[in-house]
N, C-alpha and C positions, 0 to 999 in steps of 0.2 A: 597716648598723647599724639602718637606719629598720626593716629588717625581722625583724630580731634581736627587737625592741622588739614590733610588731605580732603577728607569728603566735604568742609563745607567750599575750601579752592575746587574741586570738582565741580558739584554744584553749581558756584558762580560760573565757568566755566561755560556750561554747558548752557545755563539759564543765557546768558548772552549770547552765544551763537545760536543759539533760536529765537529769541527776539532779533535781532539783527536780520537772520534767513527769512523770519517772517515781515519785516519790514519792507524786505527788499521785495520777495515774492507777490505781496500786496502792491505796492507800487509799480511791478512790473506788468500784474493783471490790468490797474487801473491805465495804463498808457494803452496797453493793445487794444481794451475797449474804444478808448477813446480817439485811435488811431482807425479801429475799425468803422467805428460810427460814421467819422469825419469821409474816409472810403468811400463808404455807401453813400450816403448824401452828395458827395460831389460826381461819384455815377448818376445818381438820380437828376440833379442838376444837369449834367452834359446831356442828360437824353430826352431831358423834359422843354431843351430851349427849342429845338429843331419843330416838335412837337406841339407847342403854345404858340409858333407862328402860324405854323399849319392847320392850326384850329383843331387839330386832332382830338375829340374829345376822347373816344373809346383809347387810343393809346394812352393818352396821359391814368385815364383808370387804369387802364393794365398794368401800366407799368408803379404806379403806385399799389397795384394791391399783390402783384407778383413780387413788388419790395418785400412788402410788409412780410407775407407769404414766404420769403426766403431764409427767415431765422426766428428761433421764440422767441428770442429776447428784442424783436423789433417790436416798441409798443401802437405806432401809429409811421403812418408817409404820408406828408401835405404836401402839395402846390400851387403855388400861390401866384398871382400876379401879380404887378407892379403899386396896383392897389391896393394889397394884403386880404384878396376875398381870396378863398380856397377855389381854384379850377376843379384840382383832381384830389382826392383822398382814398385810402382803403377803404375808410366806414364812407358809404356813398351816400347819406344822408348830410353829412358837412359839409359838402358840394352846395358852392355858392354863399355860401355865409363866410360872415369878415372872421379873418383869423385871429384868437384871441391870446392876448398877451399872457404867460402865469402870473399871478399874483407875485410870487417870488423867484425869482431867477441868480442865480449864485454863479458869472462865470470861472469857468474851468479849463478853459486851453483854448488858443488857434492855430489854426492850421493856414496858413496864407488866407485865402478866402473864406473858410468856415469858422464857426463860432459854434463850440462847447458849453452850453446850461447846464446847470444841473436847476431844474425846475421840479412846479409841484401841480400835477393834471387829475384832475380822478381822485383826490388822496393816493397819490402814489406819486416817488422819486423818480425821476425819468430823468437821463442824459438827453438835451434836443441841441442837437444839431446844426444851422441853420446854415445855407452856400444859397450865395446868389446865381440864378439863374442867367448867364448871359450867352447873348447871337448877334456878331457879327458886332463887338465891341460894346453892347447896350444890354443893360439890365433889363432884364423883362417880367422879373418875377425873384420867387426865393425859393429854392424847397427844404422840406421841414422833416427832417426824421429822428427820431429819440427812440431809445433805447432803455428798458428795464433795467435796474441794477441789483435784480436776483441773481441773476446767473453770476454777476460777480461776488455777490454778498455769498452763492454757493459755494465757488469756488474758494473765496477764501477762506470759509468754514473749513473745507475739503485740504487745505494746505496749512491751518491752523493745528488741523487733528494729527495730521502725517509728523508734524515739527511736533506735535505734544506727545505723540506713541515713542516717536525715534528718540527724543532728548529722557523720557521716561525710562527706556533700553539701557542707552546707554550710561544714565546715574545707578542703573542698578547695576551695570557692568563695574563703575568707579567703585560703587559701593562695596562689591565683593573683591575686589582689585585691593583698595585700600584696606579691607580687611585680612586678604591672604597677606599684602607687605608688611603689615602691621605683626602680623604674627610669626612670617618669617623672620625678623629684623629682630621682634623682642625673645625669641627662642634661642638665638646666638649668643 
């Protein structure tokens, strides 16, 4: 009976503080993205105002495609102008054509100036980003950078499995636990 009682309170037990750890772990992956995205984007923005005045074209590439360049999970870096045509892009064929809205756009965070999409480009889920471009008080522009959400959708596979090995460990731990109590207690 003692153990009737015990393993399925273990159990619960256990099943909650892994939902819970995994809840929190997920949530905490989802802010750093989103924190780190907003980051880059408003580097991109500081570097790209100085540079759209200056007519810079070759830097605004560079520095749009040494963005992109900088991590896998960056899907694309626009730059835009005041009139929403792309200056600079990674993929250098978008150069010059107006910049196109997603069909769907679901926001997800601000950051003072940037703005969090979660959009739909390619058939694929992308975080985009977008921070206004300004010099010397005046908008000039937007830049555009989004973000894959493999690397988090891996990640939290990767922390789903860790919370499902460990909470597995240790109900078998309860399980042999409640059964050595159970059988010390009823031998007395």
């Amino acid at each position: 009976k003692l153990l009737c009682f015990l393993l399925p309170l273990a159990f619960l037990l256990v099943l909650t503080v892994a939902w819970a750890g995994s809840k929190i772990t997920g949530a905490a992956l989802r802010k750093d993205l989103l924190q780190r995205g907003a980051a880059i984007s408003r580097m991109v923005a500081l570097s790209a105002g100085y540079l759209m005045l200056a007519n810079d074209q070759l830097g605004l590439d560079r520095l749009a495609s040494e963005t992109r360049e900088s991590g896998p999970d960056i899907a694309y870096v626009a730059i835009r102008d005041a009139a929403n045509k792309v200056v600079a892009h990674n993929r250098i064929g978008e150069r010059g054509k107006p910049f196109e809205p997603s069909a769907r756009i679901t926001p997800l965070a601000e950051f003072s100036d940037t703005h969090a999409d979660e959009v739909i480009r390619e058939d694929r889920t992308l975080v985009e980003f977008n921070t206004p471009i300004e010099f010397a008080g005046k908008v000039v522009g937007t830049a555009t950078l989004a973000l894959t959400t493999e690397s988090l959708v891996a990640a939290n596979r990767s922390v789903h499995r860790s919370i499902l090995t460990a909470a597995s460990i240790i109900l078998g731990l309860a399980f042999l636990g409640a059964l050595l109590a159970s059988s010390i207690i009823t031998t007395r």
